[in-house]
C-alpha positions, 0 to 999 in steps of 0.5 A, spaced: 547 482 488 546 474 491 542 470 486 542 465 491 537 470 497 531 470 492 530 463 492 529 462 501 529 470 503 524 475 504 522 480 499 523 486 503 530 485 505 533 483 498 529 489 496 533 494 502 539 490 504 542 484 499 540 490 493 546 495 495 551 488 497 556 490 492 555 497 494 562 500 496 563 508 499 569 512 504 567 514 510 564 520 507 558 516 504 561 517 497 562 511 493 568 509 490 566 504 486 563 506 479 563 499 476 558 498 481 554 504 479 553 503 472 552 496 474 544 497 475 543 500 468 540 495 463 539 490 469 532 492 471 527 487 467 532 482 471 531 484 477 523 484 477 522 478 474 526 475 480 522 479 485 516 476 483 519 470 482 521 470 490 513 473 491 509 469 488 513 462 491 512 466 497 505 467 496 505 460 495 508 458 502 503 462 505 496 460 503 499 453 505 501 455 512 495 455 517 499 457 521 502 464 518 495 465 516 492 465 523 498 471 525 495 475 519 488 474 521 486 470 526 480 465 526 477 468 532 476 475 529 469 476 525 473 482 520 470 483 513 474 483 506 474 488 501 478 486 495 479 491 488 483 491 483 489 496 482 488 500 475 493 501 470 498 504 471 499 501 479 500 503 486 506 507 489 506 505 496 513 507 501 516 511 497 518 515 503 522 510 506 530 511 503 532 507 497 538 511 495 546 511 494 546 516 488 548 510 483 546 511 476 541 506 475 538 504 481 532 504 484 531 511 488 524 510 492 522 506 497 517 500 497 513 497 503 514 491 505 511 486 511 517 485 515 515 478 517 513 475 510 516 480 504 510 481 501 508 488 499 503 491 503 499 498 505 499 499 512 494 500 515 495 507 518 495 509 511 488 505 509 484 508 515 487 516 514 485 515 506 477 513 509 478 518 514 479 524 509 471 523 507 469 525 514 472 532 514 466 536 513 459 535 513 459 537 505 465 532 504 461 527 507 455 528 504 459 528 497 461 521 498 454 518 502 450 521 494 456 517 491 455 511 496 447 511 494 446 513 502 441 517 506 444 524 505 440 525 512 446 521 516 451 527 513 450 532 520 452 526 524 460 526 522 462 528 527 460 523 531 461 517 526 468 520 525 469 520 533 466 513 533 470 510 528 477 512 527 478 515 534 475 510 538 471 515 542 462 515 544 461 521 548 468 523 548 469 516 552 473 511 549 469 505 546 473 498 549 478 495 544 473 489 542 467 495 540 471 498 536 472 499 528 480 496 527 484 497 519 488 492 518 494 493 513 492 492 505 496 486 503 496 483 496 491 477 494 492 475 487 498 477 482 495 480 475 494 476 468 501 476 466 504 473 473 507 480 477 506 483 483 511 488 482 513 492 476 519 497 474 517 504 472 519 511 472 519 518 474 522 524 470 521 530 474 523 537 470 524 541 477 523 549 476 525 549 468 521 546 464 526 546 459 531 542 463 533 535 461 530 531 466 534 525 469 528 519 470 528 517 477 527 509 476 522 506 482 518 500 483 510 499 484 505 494 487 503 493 479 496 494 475 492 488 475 494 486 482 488 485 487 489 487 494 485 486 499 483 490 504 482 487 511 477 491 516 474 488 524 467 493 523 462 494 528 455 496 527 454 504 529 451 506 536 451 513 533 447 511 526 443 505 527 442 504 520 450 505 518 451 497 519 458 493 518 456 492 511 454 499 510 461 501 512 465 496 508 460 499 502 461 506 503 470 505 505 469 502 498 466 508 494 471 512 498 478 508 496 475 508 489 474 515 489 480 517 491 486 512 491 490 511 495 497 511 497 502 516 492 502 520 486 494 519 486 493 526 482 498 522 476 493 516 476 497 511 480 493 508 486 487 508 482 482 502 483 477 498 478 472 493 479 475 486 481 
């Protein structure tokens, strides 16, 4: 892998391109050589700490550039911003993205990266399906406004909340563009206590026989104690006068803290503390 990438390159592509440089396969898509293969193992530590190196240069270069700051949140939209801290042990985002050669060592899963800037980021589209879920059914609904400290009577008005809010409609007719609630992406505020954004970690799954040795599929995460910031355009509700913008942020905030977002959050990841 080309040391020289990280020191002017973007994250992302070093991660999916520059990562496989050295890899070499036949037409069939088998590799060939296996140096190459066992030259992962052992390499891992290196590898993330150069990662992080690259993030935190260019986190740097975008909280100096204006310019790029008016492209990820421009001045003239009036959006709040909810920051949370990821939980120990951090969160898996992208995972379905094909990461994979079949070399011994290498890193399996995929990771989200902002195309333009490489750092890594929870799509919007993920954020607003995550709050979506809270708005299936009324007792849903109901759970999560007790857990907010909201009025239980706004429960029988979801339907309505949930047109409005993530599918844009009032009255089953479209609310204009500038009306409406907007999910940006979730993009990474501030690297932990020791420097990271991102961190190497491991699953080993065992299959249909527990008694299997399992071979660990290495996988890289957005780090525990990263702070990530969630970007929303909110509106006060037409349909529930007291379920304002600020209320809005407040109960989003109750839900992410609840659930967790993005993979493997019925095994701890994506879990959010107080930042």
């Amino acid at each position: 892998m080309p040391a020289t990438y990280f020191k002017n390159g973007n994250t992302g592509f070093l991660y999916y391109r520059d990562y496989f440089t050295d890899v070499r396969a036949n037409e069939n898509g088998i590799l060939v050589d296996e140096k190459f293969s066992y030259a992962f193992i052992g390499k891992s530590e290196a590898k993330i700490k150069e990662i992080n190196e690259a993030l935190l240069k260019e986190k740097n270069r975008i909280l100096k550039d204006q310019a790029w700051q008016q492209v990820v949140m421009p001045a003239n939209i009036t959006h709040r911003n909810l920051e949370l801290k990821i939980a120990y042990p951090g969160l898996v985002t992208g995972i379905g993205i094909e990461h994979e050669t079949g070399s011994t060592g290498e890193y399996k899963l995929g990771m989200q990266f902002d195309y333009t800037s490489g750092m890594p980021i929870i799509a919007g589209s993920s954020v607003k399906g995550i709050l979506r879920t809270a708005f299936e059914n009324e007792e849903t609904f109901a759970f999560f406004l007790e857990l907010a400290g909201l009025d239980s009577k706004i429960a029988a008005k979801y339907k309505l909340l949930k047109d409005e809010i993530f599918k844009g409609n009032r009255d089953k007719k479209p609310i204009s563009i500038y009306q409406r609630d907007i999910f940006f992406d979730a993009t990474i505020d501030k690297e932990n206590s020791k420097g990271k954004f991102i961190d190497d970690d491991a699953i080993t799954p065992h299959g249909n026989n527990p008694l299997k040795n399992p071979k660990p599929l290495a996988f890289i995460k957005i780090a525990s104690g990263v702070i990530i910031r969630f970007h929303f355009k909110l509106e006060d509700s037409v349909v529930e006068g007291n379920f304002t913008k600020k209320v809005k942020e407040s109960f989003f905030k109750t839900i992410l803290t609840t659930i967790g977002i993005g993979a493997k959050t019925n095994v701890g990841y994506g879990q959010f503390t107080e930042n």
